[in-house]
N, C-alpha and C positions, 0 to 999 in steps of 0.2 A: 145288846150289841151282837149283832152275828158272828160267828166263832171265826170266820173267814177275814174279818176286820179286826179282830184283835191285836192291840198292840203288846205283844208278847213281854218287852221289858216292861212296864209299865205294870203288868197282870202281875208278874213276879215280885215288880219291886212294893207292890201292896198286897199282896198276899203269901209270899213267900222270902227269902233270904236270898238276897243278890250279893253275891262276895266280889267287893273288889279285888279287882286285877286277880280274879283264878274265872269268875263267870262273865262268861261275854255271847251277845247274840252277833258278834260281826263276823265276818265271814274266816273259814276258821283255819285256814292253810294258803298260801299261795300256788300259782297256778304251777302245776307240771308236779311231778312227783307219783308215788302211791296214790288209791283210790281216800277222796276224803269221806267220813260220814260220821251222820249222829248216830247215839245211841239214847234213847230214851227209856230211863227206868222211871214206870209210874206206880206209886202205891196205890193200889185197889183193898188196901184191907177195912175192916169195920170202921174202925176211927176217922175214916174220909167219908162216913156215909153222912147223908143232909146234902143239900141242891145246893150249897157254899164250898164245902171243901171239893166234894168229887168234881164237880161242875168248875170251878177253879183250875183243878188240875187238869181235867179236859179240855178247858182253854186254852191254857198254855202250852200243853202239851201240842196241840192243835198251831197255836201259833209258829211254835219252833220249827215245825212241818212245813208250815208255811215259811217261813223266814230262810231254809233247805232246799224248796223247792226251787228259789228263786236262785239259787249257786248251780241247780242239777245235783246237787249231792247225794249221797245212799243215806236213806236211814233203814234203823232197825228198833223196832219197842220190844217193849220187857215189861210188865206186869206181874205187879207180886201180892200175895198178900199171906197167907198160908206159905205156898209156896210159888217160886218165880213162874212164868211161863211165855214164852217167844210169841207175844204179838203179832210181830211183821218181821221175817228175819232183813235183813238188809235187801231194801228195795230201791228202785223210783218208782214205783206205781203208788205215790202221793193220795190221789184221793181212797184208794181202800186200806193204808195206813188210817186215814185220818175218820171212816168210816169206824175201821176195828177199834180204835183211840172210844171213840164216840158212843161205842156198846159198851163201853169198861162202866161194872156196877159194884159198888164199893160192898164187900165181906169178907169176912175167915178174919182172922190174928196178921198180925205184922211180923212176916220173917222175913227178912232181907239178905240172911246169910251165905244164899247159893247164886244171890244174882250176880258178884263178881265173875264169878265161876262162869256162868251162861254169859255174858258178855264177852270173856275172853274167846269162847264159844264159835263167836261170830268172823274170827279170823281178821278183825280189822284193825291193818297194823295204824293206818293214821286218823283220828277218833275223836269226838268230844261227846264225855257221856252228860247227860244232865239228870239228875234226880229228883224229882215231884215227887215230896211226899211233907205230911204232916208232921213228920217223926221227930224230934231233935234229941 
């Protein structure tokens, strides 16, 4: 399936953990107020490597993009695996998000510890982060 036709919930709800009533793909604030946007933290470490987990997580991740695109929303990605590092900082320029999304190649160790930290980073007071990762 081309990454551009992904059904985002559906990629989630078969390969990763969809929490009711806290995970939602619908649109994520009403209109007027502060600037809305995602935040995407994706795990890139070794344990997502094989053409299933990385490849999964770049789908979805992909999707969600898409799914943002469609409100005009900001995103911003986050990639970790060793240590975090700022993807895309809060954009609309959608397709070279989803380009960077798309070079993420899974190595190093699983640290996760600093990417709160850099998300707060991002200054964005109204937010819904989502988290890709293998890890539980």
């Amino acid at each position: 399936m081309p990454l551009r036709e992904l059904d985002a919930k559906a990629s989630i709800a078969k390969y990763g953990v969809l929490i009711p009533n806290v995970t939602t793909l619908k649109k994520m604030y009403e209109e007027g107020g502060s600037q809305r946007a995602l935040i995407l933290v994706i795990d890139k470490s070794g344990s997502m490597k094989g053409l299933i987990r990385i490849e999964r997580a770049i789908e979805a991740s992909v999707g969600l993009v898409e799914q943002v695109r469609r409100s005009g929303d900001l995103v911003s990605a986050i990639a970790f695996d060793t240590f975090p590092w700022l993807t895309s900082p809060p954009s609309r320029n959608y397709t070279e998000i989803i380009n960077k999304i798309c070079g993420l190649i899974a190595d190093g160790s699983t640290s996760i510890s600093r990417v709160p930290e850099m998300a707060l980073e991002q200054r964005l007071s109204r937010h819904a982060t989502f988290i890709i990762t293998d890890y539980v």
